[in-house]
N, C-alpha and C positions, 0 to 999 in steps of 0.2 A: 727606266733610268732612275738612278736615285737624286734625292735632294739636292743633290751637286752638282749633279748633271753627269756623272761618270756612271755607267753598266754597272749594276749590283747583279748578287749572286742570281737572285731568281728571271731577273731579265737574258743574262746570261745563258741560263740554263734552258730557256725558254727559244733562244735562237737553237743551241744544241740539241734539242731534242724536237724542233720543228712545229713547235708551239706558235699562235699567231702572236701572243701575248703572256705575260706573265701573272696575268690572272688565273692560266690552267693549274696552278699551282694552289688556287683557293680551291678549286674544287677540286682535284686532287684531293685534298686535305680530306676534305665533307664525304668523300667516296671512303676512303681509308677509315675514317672514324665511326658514320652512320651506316656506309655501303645504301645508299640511297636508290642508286640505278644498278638495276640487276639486267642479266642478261635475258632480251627480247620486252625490254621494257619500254612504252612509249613516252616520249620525255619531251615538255613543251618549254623553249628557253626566251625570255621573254628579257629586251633588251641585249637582245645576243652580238650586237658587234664587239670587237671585230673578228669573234668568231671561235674562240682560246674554249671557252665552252661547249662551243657544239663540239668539237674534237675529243673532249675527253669521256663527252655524253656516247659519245659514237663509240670512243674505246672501251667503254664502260660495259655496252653492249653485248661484248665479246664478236666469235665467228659472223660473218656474215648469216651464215644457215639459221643462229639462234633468233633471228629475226628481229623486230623489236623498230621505232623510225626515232627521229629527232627533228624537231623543229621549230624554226628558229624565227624569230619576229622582232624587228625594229624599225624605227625609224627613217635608218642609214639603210642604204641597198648595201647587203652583205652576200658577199661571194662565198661559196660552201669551199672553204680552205682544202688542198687538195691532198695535205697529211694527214692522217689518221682520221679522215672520213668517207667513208663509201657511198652509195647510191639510199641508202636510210637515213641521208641527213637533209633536207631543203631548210630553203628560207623563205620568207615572203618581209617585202617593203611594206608596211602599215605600224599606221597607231594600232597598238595591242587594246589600248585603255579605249577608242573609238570604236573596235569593229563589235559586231552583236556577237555574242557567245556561241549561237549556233552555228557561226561562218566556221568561227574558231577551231569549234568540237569538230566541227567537221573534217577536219585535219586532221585528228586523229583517230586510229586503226578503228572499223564499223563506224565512225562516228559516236562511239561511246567512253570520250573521253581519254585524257592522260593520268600516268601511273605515277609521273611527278613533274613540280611545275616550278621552274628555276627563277626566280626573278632578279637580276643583277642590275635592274632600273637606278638610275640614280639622274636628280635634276641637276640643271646649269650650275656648278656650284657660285655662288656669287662673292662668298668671303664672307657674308654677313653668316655667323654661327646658329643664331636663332632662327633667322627665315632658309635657312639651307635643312637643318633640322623639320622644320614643320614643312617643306615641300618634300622630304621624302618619306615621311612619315605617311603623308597622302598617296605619293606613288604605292607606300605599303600598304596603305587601306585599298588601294583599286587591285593591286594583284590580291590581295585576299579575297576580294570581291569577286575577282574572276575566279581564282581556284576552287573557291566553296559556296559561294553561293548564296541561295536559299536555307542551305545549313546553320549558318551561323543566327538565324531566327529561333534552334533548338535553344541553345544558350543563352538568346539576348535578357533572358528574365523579363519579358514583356509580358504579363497576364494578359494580354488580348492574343497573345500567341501560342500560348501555355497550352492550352486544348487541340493544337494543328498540329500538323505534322507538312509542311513544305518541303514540297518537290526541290530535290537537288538542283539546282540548275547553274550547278558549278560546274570546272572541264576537270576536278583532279576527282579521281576515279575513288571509292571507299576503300580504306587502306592505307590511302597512297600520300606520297610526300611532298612536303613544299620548303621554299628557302625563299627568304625574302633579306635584302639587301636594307640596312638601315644606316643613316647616322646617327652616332651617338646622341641622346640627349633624354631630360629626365621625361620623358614621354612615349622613352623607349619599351618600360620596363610594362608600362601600363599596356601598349601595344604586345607584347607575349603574355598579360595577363589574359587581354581577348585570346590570344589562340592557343592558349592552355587547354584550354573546353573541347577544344574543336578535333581536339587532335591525342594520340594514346600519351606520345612523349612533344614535350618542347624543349629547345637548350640553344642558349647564346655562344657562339662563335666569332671569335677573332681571327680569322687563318694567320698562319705563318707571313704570307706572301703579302701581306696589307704592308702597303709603306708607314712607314713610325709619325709622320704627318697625318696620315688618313683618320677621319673618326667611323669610318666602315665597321660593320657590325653584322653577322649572320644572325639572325635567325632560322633554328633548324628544327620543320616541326614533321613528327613520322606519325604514318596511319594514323589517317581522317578516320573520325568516329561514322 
């Protein structure tokens, strides 16, 4: 709904086209622009209610035959929407930021991790701008955490690290892609200066489908080094 309370176009369109929500429309966008998930790719969506995401991860997919799962993790007990997703889409009820990493990976295809890792996490918003800012900025440090790992010790410039080489012990596969959900603030930018490093490209996204109120911000970062 918009500010007003009356149906805007992408809410709209989101009943029409059998969308749970009108967020399929962000990631829409991020498939069309980066083409993130290919077909028979494994794709882990972290904060995925109420579900507008795993739908278009599914679609994204292609034919059943090309293979490829999606899975979806939150909070909320979320039901696997019954449009535009097949038997390669589950969810599981948990904290994502609680469970060990090996549960996680485990979930996906051998247990050798995902080929991209959605994070659409966002906290209670409370109204106060500064501390709504610095709690998702954290949610973003924990999904990075999760996705890369051990990696991100390559880059930290730590001379006690400089000589190692640390086991990956992230779940996004080498290559592979991440999105991470931010509010606007000047702590943002510092937050994509970390995963510059980590990654071949990075690039901030506003999608279309952000309400004009929101300070929602993509970041979009392709193939882990």
């Amino acid at each position: 709904m918009s500010k007003a309370g009356t149906p805007d176009f992408f809410y709209r369109e989101a009943q029409r086209l059998g969308y749970v929500a009108r967020s399929a429309f962000k990631l829409l966008q991020m498939q069309k622009q980066y083409k993130l998930i290919t077909p028979g790719s494994s794709v882990l969506d972290l904060g995925c209610a109420p579900g507008a995401w795993l739908q278009v991860a599914c679609q994204s997919l292609g034919p059943l035959k090309n293979g490829g799962v999606v899975v979806g993790i939150d909070l909320k007990k979320v039901k696997v929407p019954p449009m535009h997703c097949d038997s390669r889409v589950q969810t599981v009820c948990a904290d994502a930021l609680n469970l060990p990493k090996n549960k996680l990976k485990a979930l996906s295809p051998q247990e050798k991790g995902f080929d991209v890792v959605l994070s659409d996490m966002c906290p209670l918003v409370s109204g106060i701008r500064i501390r709504d800012a610095a709690l998702s900025a954290e949610l973003g440090m924990r999904a990075l955490d999760l996705a890369v790992g051990g990696v991100s010790l390559l880059h930290s410039g730590d001379s006690e690290c400089s000589n190692s080489t640390p086991k990956n012990d992230g779940l996004l596969r080498p290559g592979g892609h991440l999105v991470i959900k931010l509010l606007e603030s000047e702590d943002v930018k510092e937050f994509g200066q970390l995963c510059k490093p980590l990654f071949k490209k990075a690039a901030w996204l506003r999608p279309k489908a952000t309400r004009s109120c929101s300070k929602e911000i993509y970041l979009i970062c392709q193939g882990l080094l």
